[in-house]
C-alpha positions as CSV (number, residue, x, y, z in Angstrom):
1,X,0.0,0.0,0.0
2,X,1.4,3.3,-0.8
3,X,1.7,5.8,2.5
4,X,1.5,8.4,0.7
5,X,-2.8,9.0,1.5
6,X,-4.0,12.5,2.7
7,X,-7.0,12.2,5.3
8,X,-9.8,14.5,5.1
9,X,-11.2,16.8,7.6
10,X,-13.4,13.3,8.2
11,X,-10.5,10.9,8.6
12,X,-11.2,9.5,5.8
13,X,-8.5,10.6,2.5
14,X,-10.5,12.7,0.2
15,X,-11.0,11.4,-3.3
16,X,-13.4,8.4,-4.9
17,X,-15.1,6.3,-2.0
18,X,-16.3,3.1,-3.2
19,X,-18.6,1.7,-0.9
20,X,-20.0,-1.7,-1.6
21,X,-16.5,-3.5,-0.6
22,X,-17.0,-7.6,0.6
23,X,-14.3,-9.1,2.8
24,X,-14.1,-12.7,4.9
25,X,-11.8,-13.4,7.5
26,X,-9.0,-15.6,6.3
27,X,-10.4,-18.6,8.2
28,X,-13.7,-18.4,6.0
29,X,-11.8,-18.4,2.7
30,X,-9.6,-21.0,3.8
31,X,-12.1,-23.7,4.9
32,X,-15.3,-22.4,2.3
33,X,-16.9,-25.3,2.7
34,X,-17.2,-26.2,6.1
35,X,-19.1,-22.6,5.8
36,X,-21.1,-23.5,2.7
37,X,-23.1,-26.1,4.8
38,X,-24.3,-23.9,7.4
39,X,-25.9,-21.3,5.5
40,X,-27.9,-21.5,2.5
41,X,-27.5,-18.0,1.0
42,X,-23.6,-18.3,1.6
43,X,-23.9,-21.9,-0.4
44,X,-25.8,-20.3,-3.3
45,X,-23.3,-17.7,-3.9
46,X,-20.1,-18.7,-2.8
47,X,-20.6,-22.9,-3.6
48,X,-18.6,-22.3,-7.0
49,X,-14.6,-22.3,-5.6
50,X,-14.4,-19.4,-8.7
51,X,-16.6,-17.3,-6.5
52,X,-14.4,-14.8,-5.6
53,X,-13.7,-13.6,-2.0
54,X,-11.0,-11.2,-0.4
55,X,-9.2,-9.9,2.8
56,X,-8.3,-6.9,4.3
57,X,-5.2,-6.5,2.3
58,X,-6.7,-7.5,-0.9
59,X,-9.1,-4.8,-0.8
60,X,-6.5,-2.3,0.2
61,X,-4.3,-3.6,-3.1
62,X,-7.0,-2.9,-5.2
63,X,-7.5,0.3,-3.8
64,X,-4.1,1.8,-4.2
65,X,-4.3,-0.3,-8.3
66,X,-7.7,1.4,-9.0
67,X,-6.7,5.0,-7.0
68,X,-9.8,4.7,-4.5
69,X,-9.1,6.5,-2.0
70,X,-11.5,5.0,0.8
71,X,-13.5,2.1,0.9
72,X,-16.7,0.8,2.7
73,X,-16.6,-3.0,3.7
74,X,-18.6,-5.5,5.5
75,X,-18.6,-9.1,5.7
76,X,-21.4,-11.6,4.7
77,X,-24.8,-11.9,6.2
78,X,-25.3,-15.2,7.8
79,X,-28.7,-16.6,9.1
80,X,-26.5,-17.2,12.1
81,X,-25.9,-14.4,14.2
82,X,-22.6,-16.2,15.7
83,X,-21.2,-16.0,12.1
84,X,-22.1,-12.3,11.8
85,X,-20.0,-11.5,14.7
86,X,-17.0,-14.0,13.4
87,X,-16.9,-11.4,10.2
88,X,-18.3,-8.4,12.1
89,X,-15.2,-8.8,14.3
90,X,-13.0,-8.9,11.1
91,X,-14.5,-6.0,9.8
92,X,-14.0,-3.9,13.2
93,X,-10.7,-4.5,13.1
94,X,-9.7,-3.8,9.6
95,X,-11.5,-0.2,9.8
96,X,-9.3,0.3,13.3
97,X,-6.3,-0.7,11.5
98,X,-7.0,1.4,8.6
99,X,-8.1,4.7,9.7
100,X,-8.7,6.9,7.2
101,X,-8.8,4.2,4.4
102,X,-11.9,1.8,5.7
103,X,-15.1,2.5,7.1
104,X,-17.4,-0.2,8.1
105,X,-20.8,-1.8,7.9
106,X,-22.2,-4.8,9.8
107,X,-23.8,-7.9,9.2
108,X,-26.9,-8.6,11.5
109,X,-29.5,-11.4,11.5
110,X,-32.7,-10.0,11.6
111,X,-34.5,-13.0,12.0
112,X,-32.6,-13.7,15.3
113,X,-33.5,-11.9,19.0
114,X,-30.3,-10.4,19.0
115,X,-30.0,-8.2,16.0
116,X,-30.0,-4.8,17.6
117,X,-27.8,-5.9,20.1
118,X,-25.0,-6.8,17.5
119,X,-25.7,-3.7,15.5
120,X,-25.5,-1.6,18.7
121,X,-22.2,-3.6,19.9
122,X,-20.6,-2.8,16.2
123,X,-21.5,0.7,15.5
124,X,-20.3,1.3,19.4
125,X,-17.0,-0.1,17.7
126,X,-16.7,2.3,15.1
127,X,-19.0,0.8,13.0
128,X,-20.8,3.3,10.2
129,X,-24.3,1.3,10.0
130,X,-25.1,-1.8,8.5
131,X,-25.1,-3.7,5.3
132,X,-25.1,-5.8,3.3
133,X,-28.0,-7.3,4.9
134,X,-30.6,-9.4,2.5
135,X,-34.5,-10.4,3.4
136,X,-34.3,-13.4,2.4
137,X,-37.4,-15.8,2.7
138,X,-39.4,-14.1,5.2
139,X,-39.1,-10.3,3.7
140,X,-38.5,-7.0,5.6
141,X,-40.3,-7.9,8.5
142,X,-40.2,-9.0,12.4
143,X,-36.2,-8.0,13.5
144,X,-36.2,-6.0,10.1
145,X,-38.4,-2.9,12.4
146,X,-36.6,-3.3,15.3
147,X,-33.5,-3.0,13.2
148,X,-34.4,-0.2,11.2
149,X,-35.6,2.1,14.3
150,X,-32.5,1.1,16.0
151,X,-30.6,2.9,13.2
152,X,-32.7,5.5,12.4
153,X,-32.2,6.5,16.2
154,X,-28.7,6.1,15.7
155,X,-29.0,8.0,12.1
156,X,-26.8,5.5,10.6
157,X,-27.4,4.1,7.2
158,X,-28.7,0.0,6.4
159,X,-27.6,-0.9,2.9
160,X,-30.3,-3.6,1.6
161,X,-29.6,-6.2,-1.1
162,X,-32.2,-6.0,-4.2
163,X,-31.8,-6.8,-7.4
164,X,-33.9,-6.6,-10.8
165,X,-36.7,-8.7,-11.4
166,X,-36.1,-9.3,-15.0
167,X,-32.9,-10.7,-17.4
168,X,-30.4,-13.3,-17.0
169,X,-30.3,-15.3,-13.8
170,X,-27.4,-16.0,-12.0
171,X,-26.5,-16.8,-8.6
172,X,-27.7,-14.8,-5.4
173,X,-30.5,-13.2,-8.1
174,X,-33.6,-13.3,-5.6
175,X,-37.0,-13.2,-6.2
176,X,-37.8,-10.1,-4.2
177,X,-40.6,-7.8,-4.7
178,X,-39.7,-4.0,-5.6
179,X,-42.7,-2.9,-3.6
180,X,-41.0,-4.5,-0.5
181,X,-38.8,-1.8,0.0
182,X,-41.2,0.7,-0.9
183,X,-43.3,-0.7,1.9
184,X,-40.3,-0.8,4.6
185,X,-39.2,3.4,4.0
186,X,-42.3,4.2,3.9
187,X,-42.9,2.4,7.3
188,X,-39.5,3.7,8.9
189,X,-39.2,7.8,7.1
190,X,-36.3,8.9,9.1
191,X,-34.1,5.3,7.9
192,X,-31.4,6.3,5.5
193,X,-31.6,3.4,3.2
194,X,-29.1,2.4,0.3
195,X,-30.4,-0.2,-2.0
196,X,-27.8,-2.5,-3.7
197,X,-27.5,-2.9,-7.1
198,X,-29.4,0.4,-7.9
199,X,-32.3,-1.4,-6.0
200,X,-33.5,-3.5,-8.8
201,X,-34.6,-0.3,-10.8
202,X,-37.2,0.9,-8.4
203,X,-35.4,4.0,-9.1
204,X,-37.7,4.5,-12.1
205,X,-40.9,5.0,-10.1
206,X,-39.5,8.0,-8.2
207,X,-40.9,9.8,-11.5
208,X,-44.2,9.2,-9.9
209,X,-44.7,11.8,-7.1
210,X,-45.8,10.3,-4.7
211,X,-43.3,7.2,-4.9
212,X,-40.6,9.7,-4.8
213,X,-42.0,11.1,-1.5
214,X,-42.3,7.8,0.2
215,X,-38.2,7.2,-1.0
216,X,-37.0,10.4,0.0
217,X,-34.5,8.6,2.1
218,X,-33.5,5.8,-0.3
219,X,-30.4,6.0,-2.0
220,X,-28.8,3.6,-4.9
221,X,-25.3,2.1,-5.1
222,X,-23.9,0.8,-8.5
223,X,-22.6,-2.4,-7.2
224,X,-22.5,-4.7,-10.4
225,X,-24.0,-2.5,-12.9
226,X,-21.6,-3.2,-15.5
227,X,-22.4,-6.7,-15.0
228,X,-25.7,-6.3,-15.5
229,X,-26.8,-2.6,-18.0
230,X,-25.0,-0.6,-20.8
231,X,-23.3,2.3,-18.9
232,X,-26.5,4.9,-20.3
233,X,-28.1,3.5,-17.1
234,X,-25.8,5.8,-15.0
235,X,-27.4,8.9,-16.7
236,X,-30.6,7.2,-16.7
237,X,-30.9,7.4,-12.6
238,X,-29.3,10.7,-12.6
239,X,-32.6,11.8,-15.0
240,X,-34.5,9.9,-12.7
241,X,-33.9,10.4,-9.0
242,X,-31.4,13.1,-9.3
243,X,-27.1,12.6,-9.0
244,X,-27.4,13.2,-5.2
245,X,-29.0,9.6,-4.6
246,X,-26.6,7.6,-6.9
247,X,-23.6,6.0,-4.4
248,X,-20.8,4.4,-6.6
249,X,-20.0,0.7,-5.0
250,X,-17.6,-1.7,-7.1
251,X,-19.3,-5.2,-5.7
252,X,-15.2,-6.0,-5.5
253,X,-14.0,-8.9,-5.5
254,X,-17.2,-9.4,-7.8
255,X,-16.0,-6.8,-10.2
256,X,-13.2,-4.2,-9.7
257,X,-14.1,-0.5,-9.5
258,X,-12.1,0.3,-12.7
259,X,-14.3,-1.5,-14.5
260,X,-17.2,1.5,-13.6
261,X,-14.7,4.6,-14.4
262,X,-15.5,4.4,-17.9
263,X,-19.1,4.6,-18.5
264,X,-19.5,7.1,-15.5
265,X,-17.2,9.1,-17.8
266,X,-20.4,10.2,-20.0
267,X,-21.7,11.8,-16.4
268,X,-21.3,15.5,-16.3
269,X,-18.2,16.3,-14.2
270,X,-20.4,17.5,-10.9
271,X,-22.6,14.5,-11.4
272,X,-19.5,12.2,-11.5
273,X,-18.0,13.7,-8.3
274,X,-20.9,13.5,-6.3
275,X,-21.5,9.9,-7.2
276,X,-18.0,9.3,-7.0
277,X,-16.9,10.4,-4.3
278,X,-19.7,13.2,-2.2
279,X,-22.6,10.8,-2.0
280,X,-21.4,8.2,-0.5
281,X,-19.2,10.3,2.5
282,X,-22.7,12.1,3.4
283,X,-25.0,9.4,3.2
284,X,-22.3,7.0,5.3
285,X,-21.5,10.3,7.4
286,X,-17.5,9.5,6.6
């Protein structure tokens, strides 16, 4: 890693943030599949050994290849909350070894009596919300409140999974309903949400008025896009929802953020910094 980073009045050194960074405790990648058997959304994503999955220091590599200049990560949300802590733990102490370079998100089960207790115990630890949590069979409900007024209290950011309901299937592409997360920030108004994956394109409906009202606090990272749309969808949401809502996130180790710099290039050079870089250091208050 080069030493040679500037921190900004945050702590964090000014320049692109990408935040929608996955990393796994070494003991994870080394024994996957002892892992794969005890959760089923782990299995369906991470079951093929090409899956790929990083550390600490592979994410700070990429960083200094790609010239991002702070990253948000978070680990993998298991069904078991013991797991959670395992990479919660990991990612605590990759932000308080990297200050300046990492902030962090954590992993909660929902579905589990102690959810706000981890996210309380994380964000105590210099944790900046939570994320990359997904609903999984049962939708946003149950722990999912008790979670999201947890953090609104807090006024820390969840970043939800979602992904489009249409093309090619692949894994981790679930079946879940756009109107879900309509339904949950309309039930929690003062949440600061970021949906994954520019939340399946429920972007769109924030043309209608009254849909934009009810997602006034929903925000969209990138994560995959070029995996998924030409690069005219970047200037499609900006059309749509405005360039303040857009949050760039790589997906790495899915896909590297320099495989985004070129279609963002088409962006007009304020709408490129804030999604590049502004966006993401408000809405994650870094």
């Amino acid at each position: 890693m080069s030493a040679e980073r500037v921190h900004g009045s945050a702590g964090l050194a000014p320049g692109i943030v990408d935040a929608h960074v996955h990393i796994f405790p070494p003991e994870i990648m080394r024994d996957r599949d002892a892992y794969l058997a005890r959760d089923h959304w782990f299995r369906i994503l991470y079951s093929d050994p090409r899956a790929r999955m990083a550390t600490t220091e592979d994410v700070l590599r990429e960083m200094d290849a790609c010239s991002i200049a702070a990253s948000v990560v978070f680990g993998f949300p298991f069904a078991d909350p013991g797991l959670c802590r395992l990479v919660n733990d990991y990612v605590i102490e990759a932000v308080r070894a990297n200050p300046g370079l990492l902030a962090g998100l954590a992993c909660v089960a929902p579905d589990t009596p102690e959810v706000v207790d981890e996210a309380e115990r994380c964000l105590d630890a210099g944790l900046s919300g939570c994320g990359e949590l997904v609903p999984r069979d049962k939708g946003l409900e149950g722990g999912w409140h008790d979670l999201a007024v947890f953090l609104a209290d807090r006024g820390a950011p969840l970043l939800l999974h979602a992904n489009e309901p249409l093309g090619h299937e692949y894994p981790g592409k679930g079946k879940f309903p756009l109107e879900m997360y309509a339904t949950y920030a309309a039930a929690h108004p003062d949440l600061t949400l970021v949906l994954a994956h520019m939340g399946g394109g429920l972007f769109c409906y924030e043309l209608m008025p009254e849909v934009r009202q009810t997602l006034a606090r929903v925000h969209y990272d990138t994560a995959a896009v070029p995996y998924l749309y030409d690069a005219r969808l970047y200037s499609a949401a900006v059309s749509c929802v405005g360039e303040d809502k857009i949050v760039f996130g790589s997906d790495f180790p899915l896909l590297s953020p320099a495989r985004y710099f070129e279609g963002m290039n088409e962006l007009a050079p304020k709408a490129r910094d804030a999604v590049l870089t502004d966006n993401a250091r408000r809405v994650f208050a870094l």
